[in-house]
N, CA, C and O atoms as CSV, one atom per row, in Angstrom:
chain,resi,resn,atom,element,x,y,z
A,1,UNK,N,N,6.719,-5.363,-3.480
A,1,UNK,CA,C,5.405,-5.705,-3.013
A,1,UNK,C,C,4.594,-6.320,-4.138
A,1,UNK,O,O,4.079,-7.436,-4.203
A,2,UNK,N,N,4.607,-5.350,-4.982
A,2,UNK,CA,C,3.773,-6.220,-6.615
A,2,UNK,C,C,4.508,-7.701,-6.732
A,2,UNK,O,O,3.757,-8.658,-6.922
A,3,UNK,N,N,5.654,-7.899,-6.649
A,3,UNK,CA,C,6.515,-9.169,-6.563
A,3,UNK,C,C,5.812,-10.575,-6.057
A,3,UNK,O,O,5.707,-11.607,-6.720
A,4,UNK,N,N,5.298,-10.311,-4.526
A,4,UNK,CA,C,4.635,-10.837,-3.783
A,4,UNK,C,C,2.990,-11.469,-3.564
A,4,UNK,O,O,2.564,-12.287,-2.749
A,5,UNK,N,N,2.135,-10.528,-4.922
A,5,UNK,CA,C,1.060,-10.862,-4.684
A,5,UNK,C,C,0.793,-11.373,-6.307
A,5,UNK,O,O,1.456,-10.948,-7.252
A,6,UNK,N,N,-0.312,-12.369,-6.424
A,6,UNK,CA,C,-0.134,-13.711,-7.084
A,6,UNK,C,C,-0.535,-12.696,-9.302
A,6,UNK,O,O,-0.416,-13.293,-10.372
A,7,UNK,N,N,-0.936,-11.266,-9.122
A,7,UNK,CA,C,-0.724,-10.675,-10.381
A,7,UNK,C,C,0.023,-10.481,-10.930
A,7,UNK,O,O,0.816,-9.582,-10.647
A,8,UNK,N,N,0.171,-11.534,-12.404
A,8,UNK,CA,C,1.539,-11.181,-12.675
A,8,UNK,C,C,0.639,-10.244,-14.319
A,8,UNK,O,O,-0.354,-10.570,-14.969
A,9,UNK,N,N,1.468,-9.210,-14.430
A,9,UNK,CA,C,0.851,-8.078,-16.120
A,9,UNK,C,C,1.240,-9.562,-17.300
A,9,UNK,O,O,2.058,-10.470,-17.151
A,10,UNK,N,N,0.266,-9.289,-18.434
A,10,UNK,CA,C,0.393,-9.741,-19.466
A,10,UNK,C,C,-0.568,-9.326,-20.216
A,10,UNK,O,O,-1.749,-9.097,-19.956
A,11,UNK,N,N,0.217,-9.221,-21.465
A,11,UNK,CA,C,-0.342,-8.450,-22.746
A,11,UNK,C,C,-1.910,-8.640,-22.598
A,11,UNK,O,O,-2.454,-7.541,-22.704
A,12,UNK,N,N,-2.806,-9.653,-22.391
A,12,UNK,CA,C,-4.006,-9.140,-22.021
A,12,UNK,C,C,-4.819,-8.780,-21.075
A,12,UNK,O,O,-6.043,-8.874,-20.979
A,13,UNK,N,N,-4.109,-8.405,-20.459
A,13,UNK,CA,C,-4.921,-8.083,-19.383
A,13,UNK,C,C,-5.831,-6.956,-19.515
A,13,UNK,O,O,-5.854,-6.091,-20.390
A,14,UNK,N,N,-6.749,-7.151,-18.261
A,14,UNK,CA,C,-7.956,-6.022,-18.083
A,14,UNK,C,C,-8.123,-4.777,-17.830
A,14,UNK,O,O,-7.305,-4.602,-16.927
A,15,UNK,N,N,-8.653,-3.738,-18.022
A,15,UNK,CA,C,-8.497,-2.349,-17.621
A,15,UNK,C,C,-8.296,-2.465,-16.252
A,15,UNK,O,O,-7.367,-1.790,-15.807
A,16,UNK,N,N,-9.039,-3.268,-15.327
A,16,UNK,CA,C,-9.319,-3.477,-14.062
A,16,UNK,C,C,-7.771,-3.648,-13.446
A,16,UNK,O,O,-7.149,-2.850,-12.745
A,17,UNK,N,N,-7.360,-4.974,-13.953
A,17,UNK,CA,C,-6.211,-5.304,-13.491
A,17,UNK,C,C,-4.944,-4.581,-13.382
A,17,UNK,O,O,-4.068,-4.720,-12.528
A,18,UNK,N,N,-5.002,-3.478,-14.774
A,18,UNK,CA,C,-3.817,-2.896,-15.467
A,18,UNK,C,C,-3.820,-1.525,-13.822
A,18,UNK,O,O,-2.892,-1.098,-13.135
A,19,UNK,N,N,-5.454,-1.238,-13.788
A,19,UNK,CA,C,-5.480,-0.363,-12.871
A,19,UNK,C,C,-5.394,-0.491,-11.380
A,19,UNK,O,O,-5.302,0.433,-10.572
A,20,UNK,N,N,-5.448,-2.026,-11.095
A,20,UNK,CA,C,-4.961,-2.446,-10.009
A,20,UNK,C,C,-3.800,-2.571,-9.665
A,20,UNK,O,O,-3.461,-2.413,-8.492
A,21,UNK,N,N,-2.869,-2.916,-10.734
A,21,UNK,CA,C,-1.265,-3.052,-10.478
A,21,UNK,C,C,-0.760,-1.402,-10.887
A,21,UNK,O,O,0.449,-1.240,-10.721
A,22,UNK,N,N,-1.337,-0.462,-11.275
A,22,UNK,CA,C,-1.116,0.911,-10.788
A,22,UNK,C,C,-0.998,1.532,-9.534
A,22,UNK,O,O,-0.103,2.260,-9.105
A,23,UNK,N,N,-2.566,0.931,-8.744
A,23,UNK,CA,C,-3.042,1.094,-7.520
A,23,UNK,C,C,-1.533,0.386,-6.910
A,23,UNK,O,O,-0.874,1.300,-6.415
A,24,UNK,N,N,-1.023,-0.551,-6.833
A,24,UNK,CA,C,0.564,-1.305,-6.554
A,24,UNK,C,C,1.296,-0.320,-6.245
A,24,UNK,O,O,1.651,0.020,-5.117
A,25,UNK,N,N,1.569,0.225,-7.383
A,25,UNK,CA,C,2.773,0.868,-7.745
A,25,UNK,C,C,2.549,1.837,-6.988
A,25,UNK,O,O,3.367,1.978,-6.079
A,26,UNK,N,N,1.436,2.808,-7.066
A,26,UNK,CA,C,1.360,3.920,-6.238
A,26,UNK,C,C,1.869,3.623,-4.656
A,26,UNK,O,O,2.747,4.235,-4.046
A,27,UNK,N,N,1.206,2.716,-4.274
A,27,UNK,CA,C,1.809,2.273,-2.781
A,27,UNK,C,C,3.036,2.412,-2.703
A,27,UNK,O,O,3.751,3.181,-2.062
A,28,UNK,N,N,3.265,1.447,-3.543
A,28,UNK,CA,C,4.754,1.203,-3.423
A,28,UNK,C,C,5.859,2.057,-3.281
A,28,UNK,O,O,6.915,1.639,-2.806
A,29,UNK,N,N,5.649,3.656,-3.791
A,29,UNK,CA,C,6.236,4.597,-4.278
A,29,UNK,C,C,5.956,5.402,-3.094
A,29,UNK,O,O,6.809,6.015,-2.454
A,30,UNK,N,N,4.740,5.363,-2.851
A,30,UNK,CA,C,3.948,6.411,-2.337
A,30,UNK,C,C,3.073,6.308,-1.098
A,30,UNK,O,O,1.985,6.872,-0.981
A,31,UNK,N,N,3.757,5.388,-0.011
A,31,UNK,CA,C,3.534,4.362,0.944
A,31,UNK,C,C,3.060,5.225,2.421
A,31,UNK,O,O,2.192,4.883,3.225
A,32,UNK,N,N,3.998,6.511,2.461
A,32,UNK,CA,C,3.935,7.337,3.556
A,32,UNK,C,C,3.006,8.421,3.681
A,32,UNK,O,O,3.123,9.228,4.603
A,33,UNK,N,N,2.020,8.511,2.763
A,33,UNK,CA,C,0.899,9.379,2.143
A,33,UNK,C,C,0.085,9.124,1.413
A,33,UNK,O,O,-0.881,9.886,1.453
A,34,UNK,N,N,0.046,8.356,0.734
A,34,UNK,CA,C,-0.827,7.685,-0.032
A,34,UNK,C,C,-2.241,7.453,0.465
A,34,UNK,O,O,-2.147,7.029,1.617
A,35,UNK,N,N,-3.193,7.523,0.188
A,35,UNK,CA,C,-4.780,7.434,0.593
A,35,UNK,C,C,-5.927,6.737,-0.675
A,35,UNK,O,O,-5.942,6.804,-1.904
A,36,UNK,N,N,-6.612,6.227,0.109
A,36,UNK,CA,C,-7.658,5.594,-1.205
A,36,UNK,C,C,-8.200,6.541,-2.051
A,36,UNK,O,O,-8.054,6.498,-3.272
A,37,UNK,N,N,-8.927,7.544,-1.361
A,37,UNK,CA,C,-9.503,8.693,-1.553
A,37,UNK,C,C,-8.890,9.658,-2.605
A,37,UNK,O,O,-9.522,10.154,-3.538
A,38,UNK,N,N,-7.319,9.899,-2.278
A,38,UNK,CA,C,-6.193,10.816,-3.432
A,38,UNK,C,C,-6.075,9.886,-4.758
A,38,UNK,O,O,-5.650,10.268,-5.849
A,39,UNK,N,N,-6.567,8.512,-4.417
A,39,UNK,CA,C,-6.229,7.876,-5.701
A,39,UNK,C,C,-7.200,7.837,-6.745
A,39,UNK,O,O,-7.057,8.019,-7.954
A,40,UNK,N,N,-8.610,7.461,-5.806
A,40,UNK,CA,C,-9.943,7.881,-6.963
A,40,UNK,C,C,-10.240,8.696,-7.198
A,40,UNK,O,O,-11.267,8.819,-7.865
A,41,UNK,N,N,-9.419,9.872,-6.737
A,41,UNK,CA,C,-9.563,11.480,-7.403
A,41,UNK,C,C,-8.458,11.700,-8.194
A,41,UNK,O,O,-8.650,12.441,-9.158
A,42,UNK,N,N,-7.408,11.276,-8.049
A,42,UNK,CA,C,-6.669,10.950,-9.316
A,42,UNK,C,C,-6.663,10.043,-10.533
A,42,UNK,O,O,-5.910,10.164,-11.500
A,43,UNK,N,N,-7.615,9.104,-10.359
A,43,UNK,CA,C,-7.909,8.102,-11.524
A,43,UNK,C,C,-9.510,8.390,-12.176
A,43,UNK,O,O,-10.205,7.927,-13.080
A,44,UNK,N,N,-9.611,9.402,-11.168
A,44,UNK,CA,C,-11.379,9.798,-11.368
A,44,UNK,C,C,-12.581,8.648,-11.751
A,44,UNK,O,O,-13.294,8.428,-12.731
A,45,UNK,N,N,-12.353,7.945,-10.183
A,45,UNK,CA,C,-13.110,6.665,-9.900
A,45,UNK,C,C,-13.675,7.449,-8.635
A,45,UNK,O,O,-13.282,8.509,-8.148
A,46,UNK,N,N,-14.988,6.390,-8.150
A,46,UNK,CA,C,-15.483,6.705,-7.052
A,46,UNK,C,C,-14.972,5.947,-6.251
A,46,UNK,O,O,-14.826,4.753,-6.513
A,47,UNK,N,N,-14.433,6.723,-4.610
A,47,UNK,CA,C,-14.015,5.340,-3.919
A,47,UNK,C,C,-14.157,4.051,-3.647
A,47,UNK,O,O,-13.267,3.226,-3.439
A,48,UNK,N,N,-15.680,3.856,-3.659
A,48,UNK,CA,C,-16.055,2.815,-3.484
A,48,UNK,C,C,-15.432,1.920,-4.117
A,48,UNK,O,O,-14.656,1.007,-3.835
A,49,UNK,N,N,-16.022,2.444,-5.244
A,49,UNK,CA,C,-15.664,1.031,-6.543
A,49,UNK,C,C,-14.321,1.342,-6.976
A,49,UNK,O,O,-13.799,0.742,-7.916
A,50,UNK,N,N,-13.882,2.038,-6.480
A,50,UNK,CA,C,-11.965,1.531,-6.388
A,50,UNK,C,C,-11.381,0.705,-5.510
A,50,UNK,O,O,-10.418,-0.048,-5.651
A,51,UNK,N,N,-12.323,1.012,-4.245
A,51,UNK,CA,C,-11.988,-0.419,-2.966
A,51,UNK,C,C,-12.186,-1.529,-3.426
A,51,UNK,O,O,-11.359,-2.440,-3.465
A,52,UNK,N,N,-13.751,-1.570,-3.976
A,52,UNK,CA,C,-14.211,-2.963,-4.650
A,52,UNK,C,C,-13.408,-3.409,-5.666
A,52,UNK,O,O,-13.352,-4.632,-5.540
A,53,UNK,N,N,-12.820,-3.092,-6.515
A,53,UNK,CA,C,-12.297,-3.326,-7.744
A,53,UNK,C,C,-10.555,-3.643,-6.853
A,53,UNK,O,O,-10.211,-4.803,-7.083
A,54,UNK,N,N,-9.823,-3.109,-6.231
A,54,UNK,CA,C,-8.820,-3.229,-5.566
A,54,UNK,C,C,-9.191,-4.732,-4.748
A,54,UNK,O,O,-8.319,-5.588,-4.601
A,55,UNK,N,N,-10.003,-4.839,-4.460
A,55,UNK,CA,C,-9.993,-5.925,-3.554
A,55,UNK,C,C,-10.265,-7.151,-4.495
A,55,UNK,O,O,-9.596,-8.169,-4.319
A,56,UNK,N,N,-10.994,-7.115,-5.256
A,56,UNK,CA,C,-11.481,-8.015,-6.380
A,56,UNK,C,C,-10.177,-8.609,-6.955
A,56,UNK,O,O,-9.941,-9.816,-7.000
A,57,UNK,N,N,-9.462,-7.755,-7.334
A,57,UNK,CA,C,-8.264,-7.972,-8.100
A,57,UNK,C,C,-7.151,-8.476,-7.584
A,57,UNK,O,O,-6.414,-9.318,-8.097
A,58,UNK,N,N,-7.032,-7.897,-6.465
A,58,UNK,CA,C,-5.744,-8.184,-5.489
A,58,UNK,C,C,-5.863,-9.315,-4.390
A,58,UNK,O,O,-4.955,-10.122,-4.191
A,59,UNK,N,N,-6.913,-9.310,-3.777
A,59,UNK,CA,C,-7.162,-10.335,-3.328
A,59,UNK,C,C,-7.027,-10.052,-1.617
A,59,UNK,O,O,-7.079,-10.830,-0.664
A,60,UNK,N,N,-6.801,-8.352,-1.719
A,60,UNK,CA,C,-6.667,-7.823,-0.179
A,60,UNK,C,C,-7.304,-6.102,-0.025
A,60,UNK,O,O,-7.659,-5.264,-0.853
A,61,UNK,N,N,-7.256,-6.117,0.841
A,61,UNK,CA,C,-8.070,-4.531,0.910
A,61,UNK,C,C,-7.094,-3.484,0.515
A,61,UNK,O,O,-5.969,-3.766,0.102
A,62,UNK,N,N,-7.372,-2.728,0.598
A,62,UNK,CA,C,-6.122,-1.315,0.190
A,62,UNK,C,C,-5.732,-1.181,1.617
A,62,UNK,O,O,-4.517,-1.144,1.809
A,63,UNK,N,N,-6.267,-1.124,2.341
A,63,UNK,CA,C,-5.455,-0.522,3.337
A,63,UNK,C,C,-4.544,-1.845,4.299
A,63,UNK,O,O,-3.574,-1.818,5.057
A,64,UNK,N,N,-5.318,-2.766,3.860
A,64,UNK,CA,C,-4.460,-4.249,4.601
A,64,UNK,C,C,-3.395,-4.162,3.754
A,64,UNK,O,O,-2.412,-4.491,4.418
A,65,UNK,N,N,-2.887,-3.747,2.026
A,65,UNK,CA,C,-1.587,-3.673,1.430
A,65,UNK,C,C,-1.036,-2.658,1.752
A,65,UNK,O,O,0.179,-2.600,1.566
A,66,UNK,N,N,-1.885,-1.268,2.469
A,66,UNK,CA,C,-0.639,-0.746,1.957
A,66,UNK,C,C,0.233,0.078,3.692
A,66,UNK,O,O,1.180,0.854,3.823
A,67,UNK,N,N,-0.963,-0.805,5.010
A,67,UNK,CA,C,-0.044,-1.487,5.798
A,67,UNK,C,C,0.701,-1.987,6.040
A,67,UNK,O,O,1.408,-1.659,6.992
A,68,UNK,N,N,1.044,-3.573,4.930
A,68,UNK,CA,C,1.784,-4.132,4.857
A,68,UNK,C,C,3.078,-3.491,4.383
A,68,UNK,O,O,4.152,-3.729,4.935
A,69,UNK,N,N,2.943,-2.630,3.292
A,69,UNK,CA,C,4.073,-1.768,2.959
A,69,UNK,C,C,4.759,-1.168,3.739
A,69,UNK,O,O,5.987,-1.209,3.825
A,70,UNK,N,N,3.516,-0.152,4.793
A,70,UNK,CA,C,4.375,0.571,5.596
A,70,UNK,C,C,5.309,-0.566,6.790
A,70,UNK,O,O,6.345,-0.403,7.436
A,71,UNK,N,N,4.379,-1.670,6.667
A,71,UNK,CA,C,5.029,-2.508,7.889
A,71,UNK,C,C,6.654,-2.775,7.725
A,71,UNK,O,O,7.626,-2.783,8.480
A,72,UNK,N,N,6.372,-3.017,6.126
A,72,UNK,CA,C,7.996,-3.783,5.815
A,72,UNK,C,C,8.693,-2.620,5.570
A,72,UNK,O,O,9.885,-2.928,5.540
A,73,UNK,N,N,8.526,-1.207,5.343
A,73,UNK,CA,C,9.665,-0.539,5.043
A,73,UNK,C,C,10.214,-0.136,6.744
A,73,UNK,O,O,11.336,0.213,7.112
A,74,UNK,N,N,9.309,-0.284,7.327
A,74,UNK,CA,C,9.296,0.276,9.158
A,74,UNK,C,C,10.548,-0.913,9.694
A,74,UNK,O,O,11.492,-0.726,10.462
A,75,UNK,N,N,10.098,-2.272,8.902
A,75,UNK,CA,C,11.217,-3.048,9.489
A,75,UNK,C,C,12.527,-3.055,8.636
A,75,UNK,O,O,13.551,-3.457,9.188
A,76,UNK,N,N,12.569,-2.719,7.576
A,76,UNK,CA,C,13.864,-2.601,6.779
A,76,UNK,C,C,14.428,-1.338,7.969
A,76,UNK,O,O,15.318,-1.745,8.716
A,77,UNK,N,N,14.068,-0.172,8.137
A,77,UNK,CA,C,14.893,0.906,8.460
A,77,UNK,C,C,14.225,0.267,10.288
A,77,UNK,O,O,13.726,1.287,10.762
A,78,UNK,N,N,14.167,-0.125,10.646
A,78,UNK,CA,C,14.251,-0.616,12.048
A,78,UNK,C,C,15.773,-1.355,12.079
A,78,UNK,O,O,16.601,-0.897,12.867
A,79,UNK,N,N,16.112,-2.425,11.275
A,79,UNK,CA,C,16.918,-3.216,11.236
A,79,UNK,C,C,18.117,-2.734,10.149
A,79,UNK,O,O,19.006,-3.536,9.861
A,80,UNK,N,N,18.099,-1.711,9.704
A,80,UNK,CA,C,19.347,-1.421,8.906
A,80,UNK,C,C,19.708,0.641,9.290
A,80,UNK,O,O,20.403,1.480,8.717
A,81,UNK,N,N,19.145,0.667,10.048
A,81,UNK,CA,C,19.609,2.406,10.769
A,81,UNK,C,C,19.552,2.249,12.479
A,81,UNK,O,O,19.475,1.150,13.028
A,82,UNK,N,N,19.589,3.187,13.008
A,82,UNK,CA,C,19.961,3.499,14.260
A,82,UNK,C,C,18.985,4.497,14.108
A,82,UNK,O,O,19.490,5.531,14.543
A,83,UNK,N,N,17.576,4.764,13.618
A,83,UNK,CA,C,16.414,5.626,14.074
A,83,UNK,C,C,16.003,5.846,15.003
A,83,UNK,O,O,16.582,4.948,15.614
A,84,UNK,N,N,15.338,6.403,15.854
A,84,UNK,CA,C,14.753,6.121,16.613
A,84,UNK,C,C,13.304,5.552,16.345
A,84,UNK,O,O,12.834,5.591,15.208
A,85,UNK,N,N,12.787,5.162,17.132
A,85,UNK,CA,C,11.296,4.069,16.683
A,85,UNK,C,C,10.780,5.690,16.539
A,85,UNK,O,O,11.112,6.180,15.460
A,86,UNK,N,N,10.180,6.418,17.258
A,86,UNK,CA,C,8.998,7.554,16.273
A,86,UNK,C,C,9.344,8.448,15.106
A,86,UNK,O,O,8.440,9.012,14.490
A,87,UNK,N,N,11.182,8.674,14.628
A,87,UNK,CA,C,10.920,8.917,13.948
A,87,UNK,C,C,10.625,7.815,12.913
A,87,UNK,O,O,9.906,8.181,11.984
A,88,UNK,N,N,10.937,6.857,12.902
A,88,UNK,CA,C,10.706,5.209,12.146
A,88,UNK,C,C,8.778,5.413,11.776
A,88,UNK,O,O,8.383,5.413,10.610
A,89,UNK,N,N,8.149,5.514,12.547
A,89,UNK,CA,C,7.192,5.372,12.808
A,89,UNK,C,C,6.255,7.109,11.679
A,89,UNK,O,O,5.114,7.130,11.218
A,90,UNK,N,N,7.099,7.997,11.625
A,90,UNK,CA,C,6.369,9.134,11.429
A,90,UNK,C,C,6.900,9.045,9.587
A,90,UNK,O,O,6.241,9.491,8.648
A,91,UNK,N,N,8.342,8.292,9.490
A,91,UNK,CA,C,8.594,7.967,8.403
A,91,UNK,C,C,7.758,7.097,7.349
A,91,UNK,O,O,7.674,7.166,6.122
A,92,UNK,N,N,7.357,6.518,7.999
A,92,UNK,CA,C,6.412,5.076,7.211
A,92,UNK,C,C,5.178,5.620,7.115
A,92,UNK,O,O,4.414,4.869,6.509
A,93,UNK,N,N,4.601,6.801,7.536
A,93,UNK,CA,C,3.365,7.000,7.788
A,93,UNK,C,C,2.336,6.589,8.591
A,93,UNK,O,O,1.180,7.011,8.591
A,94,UNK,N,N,2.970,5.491,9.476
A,94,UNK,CA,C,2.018,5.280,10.497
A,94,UNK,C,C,1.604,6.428,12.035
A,94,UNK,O,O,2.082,7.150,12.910
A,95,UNK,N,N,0.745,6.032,11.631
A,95,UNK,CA,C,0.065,7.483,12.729
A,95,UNK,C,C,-0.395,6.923,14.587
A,95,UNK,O,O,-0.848,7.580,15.525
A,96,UNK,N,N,-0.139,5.944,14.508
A,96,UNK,CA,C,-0.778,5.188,15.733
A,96,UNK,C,C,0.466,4.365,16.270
A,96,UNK,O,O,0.457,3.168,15.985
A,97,UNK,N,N,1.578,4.863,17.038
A,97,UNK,CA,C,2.469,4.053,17.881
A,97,UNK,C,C,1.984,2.484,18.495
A,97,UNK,O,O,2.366,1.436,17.976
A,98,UNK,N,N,1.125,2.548,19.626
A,98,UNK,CA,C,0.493,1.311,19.838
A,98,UNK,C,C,0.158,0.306,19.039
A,98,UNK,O,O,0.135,-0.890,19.328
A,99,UNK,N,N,-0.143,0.897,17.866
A,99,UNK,CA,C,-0.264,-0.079,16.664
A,99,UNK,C,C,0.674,-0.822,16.460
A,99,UNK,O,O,0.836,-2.026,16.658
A,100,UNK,N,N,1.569,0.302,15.867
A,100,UNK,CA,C,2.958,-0.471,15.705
A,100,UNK,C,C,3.586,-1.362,16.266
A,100,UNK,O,O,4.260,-2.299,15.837
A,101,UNK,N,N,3.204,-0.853,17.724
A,101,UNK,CA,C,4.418,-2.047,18.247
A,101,UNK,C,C,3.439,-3.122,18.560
A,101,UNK,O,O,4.073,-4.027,19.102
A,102,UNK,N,N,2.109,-3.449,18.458
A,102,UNK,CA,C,1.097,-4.873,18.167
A,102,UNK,C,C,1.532,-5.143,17.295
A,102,UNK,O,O,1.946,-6.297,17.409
A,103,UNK,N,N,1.830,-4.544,15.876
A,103,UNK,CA,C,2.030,-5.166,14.885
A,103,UNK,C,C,3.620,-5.831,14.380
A,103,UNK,O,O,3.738,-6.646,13.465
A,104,UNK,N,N,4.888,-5.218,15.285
A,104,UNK,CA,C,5.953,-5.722,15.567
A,104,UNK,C,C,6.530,-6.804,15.808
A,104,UNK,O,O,7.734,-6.818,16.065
């Protein structure tokens, strides 16, 4: 996912940035639970200005990336297991079926 969006790390980069491509990684790792909220209490930021600063940097909301995450791991194990779609669905962390399959 970090792959995909146009930040690439280099030796100077910004506190901001360094902590945005953290904010990445956490998704990335941490896609099926992960929350804005667990993260600015773990980085001991206020949400807000972790949304703002996430969005600033990335160029997308937190929760539009880390949709997208759950989207693509939902279609990797859609298309490479024999799941069934809810447990597919309870795996990725998505909480809203109907969603899913709009977003399918």
């Amino acid at each position: 996912m970090i792959r995909s969006l146009s930040i690439k790390p280099s030796p100077k980069e910004s506190a901001q940035k360094k902590l945005a491509l953290q904010l990445l990684a956490d998704i990335a790792s941490d896609y099926q639970t992960v929350s804005l909220t667990q993260l600015a209490n773990r980085y001991s930021y206020n949400r807000n200005y972790l949304s703002n600063l996430f969005k600033a940097e990335i160029g997308q909301t937190f929760s539009a990336v880390l949709t997208e995450q759950r989207l693509m791991q939902a279609h990797k194990l859609l298309t490479k297991t024999n799941l069934p779609v809810n447990t597919i669905i309870e795996q990725v962390g998505i909480s809203n079926r109907s969603f899913f399959t709009r977003s399918t």
